[in-house]
N, C-alpha and C positions, 0 to 999 in steps of 0.2 A: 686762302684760309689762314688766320694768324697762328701762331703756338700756343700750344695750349699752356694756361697759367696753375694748372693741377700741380707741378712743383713747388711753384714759390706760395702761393695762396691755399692751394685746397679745393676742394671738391665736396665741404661737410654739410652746405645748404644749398637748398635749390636756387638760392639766390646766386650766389656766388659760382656753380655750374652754370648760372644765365648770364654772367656778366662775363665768362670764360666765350673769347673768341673762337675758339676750335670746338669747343664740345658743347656751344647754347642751343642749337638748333637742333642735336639731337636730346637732349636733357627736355628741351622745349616740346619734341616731337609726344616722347616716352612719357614724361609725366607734367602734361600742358595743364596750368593753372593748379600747382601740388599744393600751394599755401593757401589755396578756398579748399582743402580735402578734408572730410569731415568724418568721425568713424559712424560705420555705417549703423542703423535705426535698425533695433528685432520688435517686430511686432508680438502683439499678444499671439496670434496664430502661428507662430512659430517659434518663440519661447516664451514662457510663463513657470514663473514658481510655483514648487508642488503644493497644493492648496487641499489640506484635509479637515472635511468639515464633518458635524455632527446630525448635519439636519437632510432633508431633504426626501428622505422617507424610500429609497431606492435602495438602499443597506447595498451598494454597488462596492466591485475590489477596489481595495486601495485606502480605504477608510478606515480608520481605529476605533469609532466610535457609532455603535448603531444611531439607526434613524429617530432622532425626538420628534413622536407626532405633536398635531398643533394643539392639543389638549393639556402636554403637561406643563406644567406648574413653572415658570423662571425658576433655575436654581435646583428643581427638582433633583433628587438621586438616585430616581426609578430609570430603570433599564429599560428599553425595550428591542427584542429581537426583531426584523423586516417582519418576519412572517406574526409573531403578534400586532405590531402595526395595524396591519392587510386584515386582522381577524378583529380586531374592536374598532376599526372604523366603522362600521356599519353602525355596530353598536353606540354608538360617540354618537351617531347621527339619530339615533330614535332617543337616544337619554335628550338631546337639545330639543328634538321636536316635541317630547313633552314632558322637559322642563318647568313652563308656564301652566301647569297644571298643577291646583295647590292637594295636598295633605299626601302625598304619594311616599310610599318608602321608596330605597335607592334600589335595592336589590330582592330579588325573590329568593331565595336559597330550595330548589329540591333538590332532595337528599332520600337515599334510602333509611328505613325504620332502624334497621341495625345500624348505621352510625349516629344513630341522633344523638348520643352521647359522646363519640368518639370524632371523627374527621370532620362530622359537620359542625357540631360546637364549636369545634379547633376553628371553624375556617369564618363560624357564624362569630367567633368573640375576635379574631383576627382583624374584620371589617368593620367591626364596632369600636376596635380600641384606634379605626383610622379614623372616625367619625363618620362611618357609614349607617344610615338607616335599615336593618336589614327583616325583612319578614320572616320569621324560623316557628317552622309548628309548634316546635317545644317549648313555647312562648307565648304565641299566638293562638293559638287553639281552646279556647278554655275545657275543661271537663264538661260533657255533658253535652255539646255541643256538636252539630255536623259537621266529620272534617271535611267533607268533599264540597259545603256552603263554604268554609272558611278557607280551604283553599281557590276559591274562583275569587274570594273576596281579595285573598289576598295579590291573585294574579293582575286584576282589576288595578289595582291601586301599589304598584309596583312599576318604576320605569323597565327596569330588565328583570329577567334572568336569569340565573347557573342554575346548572345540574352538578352537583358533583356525582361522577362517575369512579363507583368504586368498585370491587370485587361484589359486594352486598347490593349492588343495585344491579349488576351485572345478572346476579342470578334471580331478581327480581323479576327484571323487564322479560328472562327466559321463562318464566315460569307466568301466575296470574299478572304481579304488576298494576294493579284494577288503578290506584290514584295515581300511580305514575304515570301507566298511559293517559291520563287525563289531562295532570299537568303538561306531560311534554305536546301533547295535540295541540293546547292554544300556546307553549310558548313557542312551537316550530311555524304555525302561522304567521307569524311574522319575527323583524330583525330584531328580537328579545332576548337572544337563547344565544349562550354560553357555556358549554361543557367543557368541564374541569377535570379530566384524569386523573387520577390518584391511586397508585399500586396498582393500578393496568395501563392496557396500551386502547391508543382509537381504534387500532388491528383486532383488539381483542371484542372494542363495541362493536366496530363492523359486521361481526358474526350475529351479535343479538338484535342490534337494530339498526342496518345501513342508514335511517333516515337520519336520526341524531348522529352516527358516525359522519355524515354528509358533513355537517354541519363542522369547521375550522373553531377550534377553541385552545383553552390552554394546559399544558402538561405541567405539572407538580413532579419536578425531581429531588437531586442531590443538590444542585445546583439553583436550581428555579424553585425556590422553595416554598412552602404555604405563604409564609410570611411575605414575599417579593410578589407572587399571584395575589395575596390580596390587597398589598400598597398598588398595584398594578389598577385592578378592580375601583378601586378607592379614587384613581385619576381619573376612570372613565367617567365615572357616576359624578362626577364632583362637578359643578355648574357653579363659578364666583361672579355675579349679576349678572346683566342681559346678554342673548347669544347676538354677535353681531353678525347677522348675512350680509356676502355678497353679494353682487348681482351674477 
């Protein structure tokens, strides 16, 4: 075996430990072919950058931005929670199915007789100042007239709609109730119906009517206010030209 040239030369490349008589063949052995060494490849399955999106409709951990369903608007600045999502898709679905159906308002509004001046106005001029169509008795009803004709007419000729649930329809629906229950019978027929909380809870509907309490709709708080429930409202209903299906 020659001596080794680690003194005079060095030992700082692999080249140069390959041309050393005494130590190539171990250099050789330990790191054979070190100048084709390449650093090693991480795939996506084992690392990826943390990736937070706004969409996808699962409102899963980790994300800062709830789910945009496929209804709103590009650019939009309405909010939606997972579980609002999950509660006007249906809804999304029967406004598209009859969309193509001409002279229809957007929205039904029942409401108990005690607020027709107070939360329901509030909520009936809220969805008109979005550009909502909205059906409201105190409007629609002329004097003189059947309201229990003009309410089928109006259900008729209406894609969806709300109930607001207030204290005043609470104690309604306990007691006779006679056009409420009428209205709520054809709008729980089918995916039309939307109840709207407002100074109670669904815990509190549940006691008067489990059927409507059944039914997933949206709370009116500090936070979720009339104002954001009816821009909310105002997306579902809103149809900009033809619906495009999938297959």
């Amino acid at each position: 075996m020659g001596r080794c040239t680690a003194p005079s030369e060095g030992h700082r490349s692999a080249s140069a430990a390959a041309r050393c008589p005494a130590c190539r063949g171990r250099w050789g052995g330990r790191y054979g072919g070190y100048s084709s060494y390449s650093a090693p490849s991480y795939s996506s399955a084992s690392y990826s950058p943390s990736v937070r999106s706004g969409g996808g409709g699962s409102g899963g951990g980790g994300s800062d931005s709830s789910p945009r369903p496929r209804w709103s608007r590009a650019g939009s600045s309405v909010v939606y929670s997972p579980a609002e999502v999950q509660t006007l898709t249906p809804i999304r679905d029967t406004v598209e199915k009859r969309a193509p159906l001409p002279d229809l308002r957007d929205i039904f509004l029942c409401h108990a007789w005690d607020d027709r001046q107070g939360s329901a106005k509030q909520l009936h001029d809220l969805l008109e100042a979005q550009g909502v169509k909205v059906w409201f008795s105190e409007k629609d009803v002329a004097l003189g007239t059947s309201l229990l004709r003009e309410i089928d007419r109006g259900l008729a000729k209406s894609r969806i709609g709300i109930v607001l649930v207030t204290p005043a329809l609470l104690s309604r629906l306990d007691s006779e109730g006679a056009i409420s229950d009428k209205e709520l019978s054809v709008l729980l027929s089918r995916d039309q119906l939307v109840p709207i909380a407002y100074g109670t809870t669904f815990e509190a509907l549940r006691n008067v009517s489990p059927m409507l309490a059944s039914r997933s709709g949206l709370t009116i708080t500090a936070e979720n206010t009339m104002a954001k429930v009816a821009a909310k409202l105002a997306e579902v209903v809103t149809v900009l030209g033809p619906i495009a299906r999938t297959a």
